[in-house]
MIVEX-468623 format. One line per 8 residues: number of its first residue (from 1); for each residue z, x negated, y negated of N, C-alpha, C, O. Coordinates in pm, 1 decimal, padded with zeros to 6 digits. Last residue first. Example, Ala and Ser with C-alpha at 12.3 -4.5 7.8 and 13.67 -1.06 7.14 Angstrom:
BEGIN
2	00708.0,-01285.0,00225.0,00714.0,-01367.0,00106.0,00787.0,-01290.0,-00003.0,00803.9,-01340.9,-00113.8 | 00780.0,-01319.0,00569.0,00780.0,-01230.0,00450.0,00780.0,-01320.0,00330.0,00846.5,-01423.6,00331.9
***
This chain:
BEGIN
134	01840.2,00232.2,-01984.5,01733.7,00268.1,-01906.5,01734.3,00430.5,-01871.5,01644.9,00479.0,-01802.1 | 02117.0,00260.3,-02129.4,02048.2,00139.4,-02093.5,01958.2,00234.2,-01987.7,02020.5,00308.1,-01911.5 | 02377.7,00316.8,-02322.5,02305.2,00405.1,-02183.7,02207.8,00320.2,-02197.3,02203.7,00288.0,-02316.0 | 02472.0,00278.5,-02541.7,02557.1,00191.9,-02479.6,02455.0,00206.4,-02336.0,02456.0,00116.7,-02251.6 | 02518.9,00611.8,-02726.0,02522.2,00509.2,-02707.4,02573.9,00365.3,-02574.2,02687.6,00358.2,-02527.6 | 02402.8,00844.2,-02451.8,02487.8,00842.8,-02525.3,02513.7,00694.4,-02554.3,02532.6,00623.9,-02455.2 | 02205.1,01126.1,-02440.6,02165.8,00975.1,-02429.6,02294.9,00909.6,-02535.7,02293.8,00917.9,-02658.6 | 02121.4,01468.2,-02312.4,02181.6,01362.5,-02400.5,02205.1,01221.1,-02366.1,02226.9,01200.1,-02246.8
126	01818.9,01607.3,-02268.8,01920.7,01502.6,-02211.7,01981.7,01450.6,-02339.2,01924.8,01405.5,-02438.7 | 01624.3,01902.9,-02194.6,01716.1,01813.3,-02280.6,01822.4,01704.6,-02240.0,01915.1,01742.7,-02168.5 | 01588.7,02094.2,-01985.3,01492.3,02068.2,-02111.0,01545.9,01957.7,-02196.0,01469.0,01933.3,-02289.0 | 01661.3,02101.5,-01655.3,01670.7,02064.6,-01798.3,01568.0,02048.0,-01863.7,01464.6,01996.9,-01820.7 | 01524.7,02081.8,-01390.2,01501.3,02189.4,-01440.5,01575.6,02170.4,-01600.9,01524.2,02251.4,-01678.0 | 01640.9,01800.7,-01290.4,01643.7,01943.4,-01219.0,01649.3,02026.3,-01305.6,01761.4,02071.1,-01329.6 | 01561.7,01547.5,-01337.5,01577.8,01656.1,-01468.7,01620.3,01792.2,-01383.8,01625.4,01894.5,-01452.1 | 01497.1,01466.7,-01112.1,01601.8,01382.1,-01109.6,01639.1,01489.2,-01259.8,01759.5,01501.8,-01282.4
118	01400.7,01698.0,-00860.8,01368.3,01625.1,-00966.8,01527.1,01595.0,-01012.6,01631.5,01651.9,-00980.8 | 01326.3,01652.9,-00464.0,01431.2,01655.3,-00590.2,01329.5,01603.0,-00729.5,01236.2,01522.7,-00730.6 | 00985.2,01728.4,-00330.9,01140.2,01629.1,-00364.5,01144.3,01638.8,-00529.9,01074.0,01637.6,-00631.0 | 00741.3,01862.6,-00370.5,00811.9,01867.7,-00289.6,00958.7,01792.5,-00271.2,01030.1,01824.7,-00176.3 | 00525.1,01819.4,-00520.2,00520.0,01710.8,-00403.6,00636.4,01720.8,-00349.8,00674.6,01626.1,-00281.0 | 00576.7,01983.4,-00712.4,00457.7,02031.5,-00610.9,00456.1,01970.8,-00521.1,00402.1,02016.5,-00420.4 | 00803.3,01888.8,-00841.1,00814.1,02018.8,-00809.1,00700.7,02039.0,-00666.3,00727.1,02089.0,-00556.9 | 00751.7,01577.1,-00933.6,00819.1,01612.3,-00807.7,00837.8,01783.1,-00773.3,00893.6,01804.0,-00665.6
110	00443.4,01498.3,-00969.4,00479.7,01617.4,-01035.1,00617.8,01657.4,-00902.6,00601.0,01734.9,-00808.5 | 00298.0,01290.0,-00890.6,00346.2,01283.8,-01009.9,00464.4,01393.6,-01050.3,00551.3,01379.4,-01136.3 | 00142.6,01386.2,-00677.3,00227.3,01322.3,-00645.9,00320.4,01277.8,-00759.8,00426.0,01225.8,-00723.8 | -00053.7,01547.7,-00858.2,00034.6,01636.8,-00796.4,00147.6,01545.5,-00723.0,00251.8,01606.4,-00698.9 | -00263.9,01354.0,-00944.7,-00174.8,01370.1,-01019.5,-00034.6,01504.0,-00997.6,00048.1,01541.1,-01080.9 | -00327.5,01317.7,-00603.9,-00325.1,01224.8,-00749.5,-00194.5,01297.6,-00853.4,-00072.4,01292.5,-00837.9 | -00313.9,01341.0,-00289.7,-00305.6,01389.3,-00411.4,-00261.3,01306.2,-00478.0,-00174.6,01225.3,-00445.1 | -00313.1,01194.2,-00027.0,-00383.3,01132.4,-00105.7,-00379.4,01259.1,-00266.2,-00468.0,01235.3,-00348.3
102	-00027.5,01105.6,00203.9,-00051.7,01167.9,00102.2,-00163.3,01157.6,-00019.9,-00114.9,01111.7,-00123.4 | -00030.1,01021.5,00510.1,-00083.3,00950.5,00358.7,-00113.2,01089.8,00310.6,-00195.1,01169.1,00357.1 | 00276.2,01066.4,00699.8,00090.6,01080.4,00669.9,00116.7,01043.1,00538.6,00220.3,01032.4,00473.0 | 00268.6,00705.5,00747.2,00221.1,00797.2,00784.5,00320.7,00936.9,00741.3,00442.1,00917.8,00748.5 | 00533.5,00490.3,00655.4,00385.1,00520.6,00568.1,00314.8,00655.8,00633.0,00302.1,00736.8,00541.2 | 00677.4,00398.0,00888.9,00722.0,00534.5,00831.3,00622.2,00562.6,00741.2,00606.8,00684.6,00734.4 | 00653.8,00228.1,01060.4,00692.9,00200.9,00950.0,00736.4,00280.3,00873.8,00824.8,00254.5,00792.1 | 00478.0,00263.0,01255.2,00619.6,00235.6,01324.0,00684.2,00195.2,01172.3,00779.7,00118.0,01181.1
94	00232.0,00407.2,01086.2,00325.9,00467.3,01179.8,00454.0,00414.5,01254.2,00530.6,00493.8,01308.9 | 00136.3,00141.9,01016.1,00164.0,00256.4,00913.7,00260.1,00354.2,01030.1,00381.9,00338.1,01022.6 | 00092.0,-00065.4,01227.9,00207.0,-00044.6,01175.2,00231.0,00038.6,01084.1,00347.5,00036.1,01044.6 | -00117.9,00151.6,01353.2,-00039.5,00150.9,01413.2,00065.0,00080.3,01322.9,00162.8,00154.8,01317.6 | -00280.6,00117.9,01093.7,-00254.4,00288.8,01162.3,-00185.9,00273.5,01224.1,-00112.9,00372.3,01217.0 | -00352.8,-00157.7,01093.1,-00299.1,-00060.7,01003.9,-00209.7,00018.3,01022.5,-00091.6,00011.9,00988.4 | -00489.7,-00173.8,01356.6,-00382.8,-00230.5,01326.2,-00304.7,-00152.6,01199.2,-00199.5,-00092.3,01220.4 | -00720.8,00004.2,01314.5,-00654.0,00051.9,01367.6,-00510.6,-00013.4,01375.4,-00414.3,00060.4,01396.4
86	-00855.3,-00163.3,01073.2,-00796.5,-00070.1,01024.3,-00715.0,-00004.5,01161.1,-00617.6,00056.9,01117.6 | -00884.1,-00408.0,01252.8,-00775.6,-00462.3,01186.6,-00704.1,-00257.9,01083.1,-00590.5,-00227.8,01046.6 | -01089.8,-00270.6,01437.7,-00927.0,-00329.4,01476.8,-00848.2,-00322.1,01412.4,-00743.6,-00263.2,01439.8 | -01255.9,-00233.9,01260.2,-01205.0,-00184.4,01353.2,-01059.0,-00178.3,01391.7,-00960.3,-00106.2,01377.4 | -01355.3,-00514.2,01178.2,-01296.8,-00429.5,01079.4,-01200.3,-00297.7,01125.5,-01102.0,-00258.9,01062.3 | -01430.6,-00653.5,01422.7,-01313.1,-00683.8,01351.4,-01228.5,-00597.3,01264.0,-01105.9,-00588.8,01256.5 | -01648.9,-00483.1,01437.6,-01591.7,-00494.5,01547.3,-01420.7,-00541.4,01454.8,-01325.3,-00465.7,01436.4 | -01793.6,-00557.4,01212.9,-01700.3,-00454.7,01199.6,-01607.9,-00374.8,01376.9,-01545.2,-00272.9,01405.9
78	-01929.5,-00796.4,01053.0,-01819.5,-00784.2,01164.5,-01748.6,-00639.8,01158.0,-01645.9,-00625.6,01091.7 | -02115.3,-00773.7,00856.0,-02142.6,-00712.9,01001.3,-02030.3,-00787.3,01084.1,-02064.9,-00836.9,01191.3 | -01921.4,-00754.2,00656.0,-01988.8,-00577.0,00671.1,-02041.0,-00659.0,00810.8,-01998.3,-00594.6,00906.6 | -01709.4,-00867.9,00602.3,-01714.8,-00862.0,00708.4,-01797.9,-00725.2,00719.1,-01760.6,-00620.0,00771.1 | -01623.2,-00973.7,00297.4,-01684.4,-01088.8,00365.0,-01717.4,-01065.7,00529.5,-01744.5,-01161.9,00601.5 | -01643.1,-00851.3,-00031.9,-01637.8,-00837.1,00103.5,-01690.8,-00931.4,00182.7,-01799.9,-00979.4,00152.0 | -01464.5,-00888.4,-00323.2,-01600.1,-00945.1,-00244.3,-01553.7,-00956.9,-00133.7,-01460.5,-01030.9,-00102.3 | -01281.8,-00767.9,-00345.8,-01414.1,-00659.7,-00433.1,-01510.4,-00778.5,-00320.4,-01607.8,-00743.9,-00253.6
70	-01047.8,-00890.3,-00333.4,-01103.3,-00788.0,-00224.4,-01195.6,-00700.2,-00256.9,-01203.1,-00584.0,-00217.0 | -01010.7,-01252.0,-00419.9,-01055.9,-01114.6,-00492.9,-01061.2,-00992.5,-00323.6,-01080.3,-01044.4,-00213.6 | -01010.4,-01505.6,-00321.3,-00864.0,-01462.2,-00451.0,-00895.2,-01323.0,-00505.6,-00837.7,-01273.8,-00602.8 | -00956.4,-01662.9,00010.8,-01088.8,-01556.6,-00098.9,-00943.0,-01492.8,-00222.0,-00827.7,-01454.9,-00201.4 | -00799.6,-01701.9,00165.2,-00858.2,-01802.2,00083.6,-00927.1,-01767.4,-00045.7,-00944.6,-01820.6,-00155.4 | -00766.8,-01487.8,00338.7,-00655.4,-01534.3,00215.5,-00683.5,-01625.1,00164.3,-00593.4,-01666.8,00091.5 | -01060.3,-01341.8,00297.9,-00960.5,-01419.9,00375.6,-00892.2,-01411.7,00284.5,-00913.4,-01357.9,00175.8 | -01157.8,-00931.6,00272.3,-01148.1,-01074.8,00236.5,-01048.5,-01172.0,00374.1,-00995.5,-01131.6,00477.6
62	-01283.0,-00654.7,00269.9,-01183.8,-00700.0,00365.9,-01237.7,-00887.1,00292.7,-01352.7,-00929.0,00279.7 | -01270.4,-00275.8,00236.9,-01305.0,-00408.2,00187.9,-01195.7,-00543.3,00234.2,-01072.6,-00540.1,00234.7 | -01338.2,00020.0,00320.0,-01231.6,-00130.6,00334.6,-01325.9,-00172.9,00303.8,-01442.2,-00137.7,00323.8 | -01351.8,00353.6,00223.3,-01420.6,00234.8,00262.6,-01368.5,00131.9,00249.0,-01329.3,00124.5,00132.6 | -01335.3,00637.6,00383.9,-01289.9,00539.8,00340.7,-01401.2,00460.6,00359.6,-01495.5,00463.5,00438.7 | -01408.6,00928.6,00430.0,-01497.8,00851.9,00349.9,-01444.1,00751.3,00328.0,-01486.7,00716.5,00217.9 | -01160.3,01038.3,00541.6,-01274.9,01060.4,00629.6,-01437.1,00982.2,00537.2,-01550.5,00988.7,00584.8 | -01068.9,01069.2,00314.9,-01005.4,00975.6,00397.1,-01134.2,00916.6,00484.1,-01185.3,00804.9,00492.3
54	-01249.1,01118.2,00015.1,-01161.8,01190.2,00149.6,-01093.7,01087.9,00215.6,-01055.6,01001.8,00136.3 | -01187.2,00939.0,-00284.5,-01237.4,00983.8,-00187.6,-01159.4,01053.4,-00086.3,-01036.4,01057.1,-00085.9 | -01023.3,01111.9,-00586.7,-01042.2,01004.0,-00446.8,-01121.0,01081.8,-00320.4,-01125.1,01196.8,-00276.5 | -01027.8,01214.0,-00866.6,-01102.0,01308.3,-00743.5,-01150.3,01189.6,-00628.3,-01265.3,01171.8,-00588.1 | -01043.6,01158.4,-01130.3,-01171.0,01199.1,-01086.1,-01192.0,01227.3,-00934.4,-01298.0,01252.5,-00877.2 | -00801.9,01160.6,-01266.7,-00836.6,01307.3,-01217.8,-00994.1,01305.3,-01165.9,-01062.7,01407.1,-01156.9 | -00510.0,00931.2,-01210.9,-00683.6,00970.7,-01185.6,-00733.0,01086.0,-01151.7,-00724.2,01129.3,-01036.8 | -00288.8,00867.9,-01055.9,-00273.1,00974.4,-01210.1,-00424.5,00981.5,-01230.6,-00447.4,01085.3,-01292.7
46	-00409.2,00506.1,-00975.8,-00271.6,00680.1,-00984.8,-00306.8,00754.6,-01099.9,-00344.1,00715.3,-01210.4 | -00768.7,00485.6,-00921.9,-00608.7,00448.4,-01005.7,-00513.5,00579.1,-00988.5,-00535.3,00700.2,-00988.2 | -00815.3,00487.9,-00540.4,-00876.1,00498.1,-00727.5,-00738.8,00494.3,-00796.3,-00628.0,00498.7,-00742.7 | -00803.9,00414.3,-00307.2,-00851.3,00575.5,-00358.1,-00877.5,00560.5,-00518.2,-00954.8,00624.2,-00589.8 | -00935.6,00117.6,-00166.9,-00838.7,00201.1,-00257.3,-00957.2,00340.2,-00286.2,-01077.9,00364.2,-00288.5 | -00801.6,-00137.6,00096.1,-00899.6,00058.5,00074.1,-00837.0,00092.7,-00061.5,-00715.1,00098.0,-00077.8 | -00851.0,-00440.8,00276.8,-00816.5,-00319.2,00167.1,-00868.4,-00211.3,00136.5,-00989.0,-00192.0,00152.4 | -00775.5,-00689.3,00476.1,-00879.7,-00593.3,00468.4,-00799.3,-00475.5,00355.9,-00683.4,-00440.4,00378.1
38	-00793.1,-00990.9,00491.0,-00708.2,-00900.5,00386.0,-00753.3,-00805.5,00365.3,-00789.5,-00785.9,00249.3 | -00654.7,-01249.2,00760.6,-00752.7,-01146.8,00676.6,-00681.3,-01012.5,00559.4,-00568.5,-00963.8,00551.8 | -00450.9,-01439.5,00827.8,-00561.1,-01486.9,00730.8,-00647.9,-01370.6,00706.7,-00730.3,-01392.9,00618.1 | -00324.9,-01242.1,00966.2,-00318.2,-01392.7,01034.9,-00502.5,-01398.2,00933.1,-00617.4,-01370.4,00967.3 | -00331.4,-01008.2,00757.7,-00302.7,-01003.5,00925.3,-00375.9,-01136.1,00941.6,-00498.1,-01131.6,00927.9 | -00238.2,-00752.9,00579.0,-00234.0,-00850.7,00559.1,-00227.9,-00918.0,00713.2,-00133.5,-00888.5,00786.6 | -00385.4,-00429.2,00471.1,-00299.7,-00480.9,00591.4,-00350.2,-00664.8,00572.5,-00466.9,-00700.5,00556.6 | -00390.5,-00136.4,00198.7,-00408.7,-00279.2,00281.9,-00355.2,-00362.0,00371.3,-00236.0,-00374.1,00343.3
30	-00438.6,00111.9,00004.8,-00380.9,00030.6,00099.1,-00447.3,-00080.0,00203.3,-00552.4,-00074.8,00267.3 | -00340.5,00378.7,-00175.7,-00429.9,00274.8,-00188.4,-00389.3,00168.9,-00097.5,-00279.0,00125.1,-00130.1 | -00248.6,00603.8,-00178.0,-00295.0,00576.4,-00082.9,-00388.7,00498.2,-00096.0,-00501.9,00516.1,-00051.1 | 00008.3,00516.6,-00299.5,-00078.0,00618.9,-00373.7,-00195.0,00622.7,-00316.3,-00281.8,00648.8,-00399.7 | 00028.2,00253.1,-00156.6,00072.5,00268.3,-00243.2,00004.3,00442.3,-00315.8,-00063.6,00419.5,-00415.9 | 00095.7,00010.5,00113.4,00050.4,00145.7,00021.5,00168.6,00164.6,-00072.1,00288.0,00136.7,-00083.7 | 00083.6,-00283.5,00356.3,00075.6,-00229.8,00191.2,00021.3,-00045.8,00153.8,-00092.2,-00004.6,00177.8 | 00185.5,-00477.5,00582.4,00116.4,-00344.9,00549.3,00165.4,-00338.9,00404.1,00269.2,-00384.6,00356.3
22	00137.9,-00760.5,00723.2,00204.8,-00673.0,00632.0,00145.6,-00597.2,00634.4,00034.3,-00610.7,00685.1 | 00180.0,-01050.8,00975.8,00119.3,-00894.2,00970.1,00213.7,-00852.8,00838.0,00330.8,-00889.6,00829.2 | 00328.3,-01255.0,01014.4,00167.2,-01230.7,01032.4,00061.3,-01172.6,01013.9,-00060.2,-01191.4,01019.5 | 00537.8,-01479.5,00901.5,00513.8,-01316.2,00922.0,00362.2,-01300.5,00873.2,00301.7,-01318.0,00767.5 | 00577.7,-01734.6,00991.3,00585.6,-01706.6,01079.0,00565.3,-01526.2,01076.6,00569.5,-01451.9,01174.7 | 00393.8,-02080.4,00907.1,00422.1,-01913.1,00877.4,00439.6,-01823.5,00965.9,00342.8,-01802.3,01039.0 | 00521.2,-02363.5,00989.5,00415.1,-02268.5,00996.8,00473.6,-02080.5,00966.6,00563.2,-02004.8,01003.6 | 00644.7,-02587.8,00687.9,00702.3,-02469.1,00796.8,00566.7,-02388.6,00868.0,00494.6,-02343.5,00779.0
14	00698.8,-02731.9,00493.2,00554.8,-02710.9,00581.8,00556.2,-02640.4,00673.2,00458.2,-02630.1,00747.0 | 00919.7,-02678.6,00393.4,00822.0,-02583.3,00320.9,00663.8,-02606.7,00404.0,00559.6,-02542.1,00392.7 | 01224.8,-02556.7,00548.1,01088.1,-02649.2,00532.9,00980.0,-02642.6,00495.7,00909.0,-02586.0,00578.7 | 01412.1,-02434.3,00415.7,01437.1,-02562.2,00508.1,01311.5,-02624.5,00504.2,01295.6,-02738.1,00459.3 | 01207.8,-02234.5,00318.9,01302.4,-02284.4,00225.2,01359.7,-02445.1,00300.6,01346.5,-02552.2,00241.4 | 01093.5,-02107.4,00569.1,01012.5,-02173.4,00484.4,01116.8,-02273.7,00335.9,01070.0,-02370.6,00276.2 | 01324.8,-02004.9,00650.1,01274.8,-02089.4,00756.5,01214.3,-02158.4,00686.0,01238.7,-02278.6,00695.9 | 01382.0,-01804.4,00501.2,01500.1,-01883.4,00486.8,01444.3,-02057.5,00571.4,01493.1,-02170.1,00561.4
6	01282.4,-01553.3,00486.3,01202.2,-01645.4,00456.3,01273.0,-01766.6,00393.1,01248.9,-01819.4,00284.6 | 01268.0,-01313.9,00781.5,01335.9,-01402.6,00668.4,01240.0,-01479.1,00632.6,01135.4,-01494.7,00695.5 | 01066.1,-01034.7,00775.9,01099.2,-01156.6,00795.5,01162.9,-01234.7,00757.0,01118.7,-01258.8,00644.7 | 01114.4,-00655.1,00763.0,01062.0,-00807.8,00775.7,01096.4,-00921.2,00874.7,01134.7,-00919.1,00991.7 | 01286.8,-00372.0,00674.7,01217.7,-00473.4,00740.2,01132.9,-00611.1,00724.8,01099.0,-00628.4,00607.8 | 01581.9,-00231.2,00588.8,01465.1,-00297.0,00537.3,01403.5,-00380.7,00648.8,01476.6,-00457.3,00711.5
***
């Protein structure tokens, strides 16, 4: 697992923050967290059959960490910044293992087409025997 401890902020809670950078995906909805900016992209809700944009059509939306929403954009003419911060992305999406982004919807649902184990491997039926929890 990677990170940061956050054993530093517990000793001291005025502590300066010391992890700078996150990356976020999810269903190739994604965002990079980077020394106060919060630039974000989403493809649209999981399991959505209307059909995410291409890649090659993204569009970020980018807030501070002051700002409590990423619908209100605060850098259409900084995009010198915007730049960066999506090539920042791309570079920790790749020393992270996130690369490539898979943008199929309801085929990432379906472990036969997306390619990994199903946990039913091909059963029609499970028995569930008192006491079995989740």
């Amino acid at each position: 697992m990677e990170g940061v401890s956050m054993a530093y902020a517990f000793e001291d809670a005025k502590a300066k923050d010391r992890h700078l950078t996150n990356t976020f995906e999810i269903f190739c909805n994604r965002a990079i967290y980077h020394d106060g900016w919060l630039p974000a992209q989403s493809q649209g809700a999981v399991g959505s059959q209307d059909g995410a944009a291409s890649f090659d059509q993204d569009h970020w939306n980018c807030t501070t960490s002051s700002m409590t929403s990423v619908s209100r954009p605060t850098w259409q003419r900084n995009t010198r910044e915007a730049e960066e911060l999506q090539a920042l992305f791309l570079k920790e999406a790749l020393k992270y293992s996130v690369l490539p982004l898979d943008d199929r919807s309801l085929e990432r649902l379906n472990p036969k087409l997306a390619g990994r184990p199903d946990l039913m491997g091909g059963r029609t039926s499970l028995t569930v025997y008192e006491g079995m929890t989740e």
